[in-house]
N, C-alpha and C positions, 0 to 999 in steps of 0.2 A: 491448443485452441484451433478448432476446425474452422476455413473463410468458407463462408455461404456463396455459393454459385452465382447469387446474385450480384456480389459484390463483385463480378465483374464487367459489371455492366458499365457503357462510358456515362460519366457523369454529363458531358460538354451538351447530351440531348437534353439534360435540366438547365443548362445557361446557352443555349443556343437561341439566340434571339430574330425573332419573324417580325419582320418592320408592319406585314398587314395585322399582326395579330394586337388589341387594345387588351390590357391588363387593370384586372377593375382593383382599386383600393378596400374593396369589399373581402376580399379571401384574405383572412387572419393567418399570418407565418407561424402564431401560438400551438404549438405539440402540448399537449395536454403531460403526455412522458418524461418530457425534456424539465417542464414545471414541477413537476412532481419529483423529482431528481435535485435539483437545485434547491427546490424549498428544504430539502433534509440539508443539504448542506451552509443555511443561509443564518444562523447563530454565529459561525466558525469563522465567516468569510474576512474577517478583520484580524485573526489570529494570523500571521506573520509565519511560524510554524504549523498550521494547519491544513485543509484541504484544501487552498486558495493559495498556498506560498509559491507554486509557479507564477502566478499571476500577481504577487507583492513582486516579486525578482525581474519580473517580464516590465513591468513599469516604466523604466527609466529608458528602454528599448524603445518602446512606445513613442517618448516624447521625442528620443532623436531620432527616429523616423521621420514622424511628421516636421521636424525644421528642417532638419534634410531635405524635402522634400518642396518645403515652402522656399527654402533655398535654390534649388535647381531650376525654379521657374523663369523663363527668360525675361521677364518685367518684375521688378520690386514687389516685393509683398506689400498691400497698405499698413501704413502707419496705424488704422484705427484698431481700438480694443475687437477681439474676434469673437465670435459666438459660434459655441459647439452646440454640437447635438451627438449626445453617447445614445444610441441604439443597443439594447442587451447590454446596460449598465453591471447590471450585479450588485453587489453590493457597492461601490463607488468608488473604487479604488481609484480608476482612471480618472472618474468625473472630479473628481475631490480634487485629486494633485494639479486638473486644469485651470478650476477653479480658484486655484491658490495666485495661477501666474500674472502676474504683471503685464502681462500682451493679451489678459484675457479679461473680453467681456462680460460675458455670461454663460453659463454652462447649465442645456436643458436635456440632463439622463432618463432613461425609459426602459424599464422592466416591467414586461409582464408577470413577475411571480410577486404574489404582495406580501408573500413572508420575505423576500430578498430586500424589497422596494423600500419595508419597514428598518432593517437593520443599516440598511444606506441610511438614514434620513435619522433614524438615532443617533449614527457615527457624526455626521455633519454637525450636530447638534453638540461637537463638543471643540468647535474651533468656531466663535467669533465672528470669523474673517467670510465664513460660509452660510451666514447665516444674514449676512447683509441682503437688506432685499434684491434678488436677480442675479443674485451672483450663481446662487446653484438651485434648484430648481428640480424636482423627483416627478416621474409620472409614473403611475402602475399601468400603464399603458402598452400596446406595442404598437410601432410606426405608423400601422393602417389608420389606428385612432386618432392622430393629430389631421387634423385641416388641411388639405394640399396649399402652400403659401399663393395669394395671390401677388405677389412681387419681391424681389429682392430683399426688402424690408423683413418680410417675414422668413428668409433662406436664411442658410448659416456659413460660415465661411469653414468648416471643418466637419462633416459627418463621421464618427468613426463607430464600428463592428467590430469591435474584438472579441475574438473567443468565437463569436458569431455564427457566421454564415455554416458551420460543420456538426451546428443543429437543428438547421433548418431543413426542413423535406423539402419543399422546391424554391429552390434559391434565386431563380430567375423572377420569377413575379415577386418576389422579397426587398431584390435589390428595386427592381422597378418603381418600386413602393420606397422606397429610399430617394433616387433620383431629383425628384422636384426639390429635395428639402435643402441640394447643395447650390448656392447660387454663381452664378460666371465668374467663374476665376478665385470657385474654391477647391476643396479637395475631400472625395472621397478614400479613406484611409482603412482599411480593415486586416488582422492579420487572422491567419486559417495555419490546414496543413495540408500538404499535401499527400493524393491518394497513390502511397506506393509501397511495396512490399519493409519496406525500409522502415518507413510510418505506421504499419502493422506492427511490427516488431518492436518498436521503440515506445508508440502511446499504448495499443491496447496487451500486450505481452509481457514489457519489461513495466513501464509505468502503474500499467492497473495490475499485475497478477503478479509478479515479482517481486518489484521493490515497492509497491504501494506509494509512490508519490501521488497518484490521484486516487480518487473512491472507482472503484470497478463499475463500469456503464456509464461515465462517464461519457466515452465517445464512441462515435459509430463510423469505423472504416469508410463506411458505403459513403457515408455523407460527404468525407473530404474531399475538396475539390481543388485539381492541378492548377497550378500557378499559369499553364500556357492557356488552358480551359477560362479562367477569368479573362485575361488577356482576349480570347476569342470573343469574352461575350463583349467587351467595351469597344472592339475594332467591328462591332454590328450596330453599332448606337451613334448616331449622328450629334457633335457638339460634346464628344468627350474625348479627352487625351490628346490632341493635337502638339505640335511643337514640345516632344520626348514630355507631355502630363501624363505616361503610364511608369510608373516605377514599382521593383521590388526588391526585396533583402531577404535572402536566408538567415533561421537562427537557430542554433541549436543548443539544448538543455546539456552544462555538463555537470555531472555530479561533485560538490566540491569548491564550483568558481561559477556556476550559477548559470543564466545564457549568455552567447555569445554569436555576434557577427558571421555568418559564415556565404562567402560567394560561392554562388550558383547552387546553397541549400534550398533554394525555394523549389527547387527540383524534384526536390525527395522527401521533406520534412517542413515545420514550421514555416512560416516567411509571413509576411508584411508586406503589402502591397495597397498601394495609392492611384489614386487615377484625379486630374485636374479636369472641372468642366470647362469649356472653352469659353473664353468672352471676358470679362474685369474691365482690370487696369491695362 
């Protein structure tokens, strides 16, 4: 499999943030391609051994991430129930299991594809506990679509992207469009992969073409974005990450024992990464 020339292009000019430049909530992050991709895969996404079992196994990763993370913050987490917001839900895998926890509020997911939007919200519909009014909550929507919150009230205290941002074409006016929705002294949470020869090798080579763990076209080299390249863009945004709010975790797939932990992966592969807006408790 031949890299396109283009794919060497740096990504960090798509998350390179200009404090003069206003970013409208108007431009949709919706790929027409990336929809269309997904909707074939979106019957499956609840089979365990299907297209989606990285993302059953990737789960529990997810969660201790973000306590991790709520952990390391220099003031107490609040005591009150939290309110999520899953951006690029999918089918619900994540949204579901948040919804389930006892530290949790409410959980409001958002997928653009309404073949995917449908098979969440059937799944839901077979536990009870998710079906309580506000507990979970589906929109065939993508981010641009909701209301910019006028106060804290209307923010969340957890935004997460997973799978996310490495199908987006320009991820800097994407996240943008994310930003308002975390309120002071919560956390933006998203895991990606990163763009390295290493991660060519391992998602689009051995994953799609070799061993088949994903469907082929799944993902696009070009798109992954370096773990330091995020990093640059939140160290350009005034009121995010102060007092060590930037965190991240390498992870790596192994065949066998599933993902696992790995330091200083976010280097070259998978990783998780959080960033705290300034202000709270």
């Amino acid at each position: 499999m031949a890299v396109r020339p283009t794919a060497l292009r740096n990504l960090s000019l798509l998350l390179r943030h200009d404090p003069r430049r206003s970013y409208s909530s108007s431009t949709s992050s919706v790929n027409p391609t990336e929809i269309s991709h997904f909707d074939k895969l979106a019957s499956s996404w609840w089979d365990p051994n299907g297209s989606s079992r990285l993302l059953h196994q990737m789960n529990p990763l997810r969660h201790d991430f973000i306590s991790s993370s709520l952990d390391s913050q220099p003031d107490p987490p609040s005591t009150a129930k939290r309110r999520y917001l899953d951006v690029g839900c999918g089918g619900g895998i994540f949204a579901e299991s948040a919804a389930r926890l006892l530290s949790t509020g409410s959980v409001l997911a958002l997928d653009p594809s309404s073949e995917v939007i449908a098979v969440a919200r059937e799944h839901a519909r077979q536990d009870p506990l998710l079906l309580q009014p506000g507990r979970l909550e589906y929109g065939n929507k993508s981010i641009e679509d909701l209301p910019t919150p006028k106060s804290s009230q209307d923010q969340f205290d957890i935004l997460t992207l997973f799978e996310v941002i490495e199908h987006i074409n320009q991820p800097a006016p994407f996240l943008h469009s994310c930003l308002p929705f975390v309120k002071p002294g919560g956390w933006l949470i998203l895991s990606t992969i990163a763009r390295t020869w290493t991660s060519w090798l391992t998602t689009k080579v051995v994953a799609e073409e070799v061993v088949r763990l994903v469907p082929r076209g799944t993902h696009d080299w070009e798109k992954y974005v370096n773990e330091e390249e995020m990093r640059k863009f939140f160290r350009g945004l005034d009121g995010w990450g102060s007092d060590g709010g930037v965190r991240s975790q390498g992870v790596v797939f192994v065949p066998g024992l599933g993902w696992r932990r790995v330091d200083v992966g976010e280097r070259w592969g998978n990783y998780f990464f959080g960033v705290r807006r300034d202000g709270g408790r």
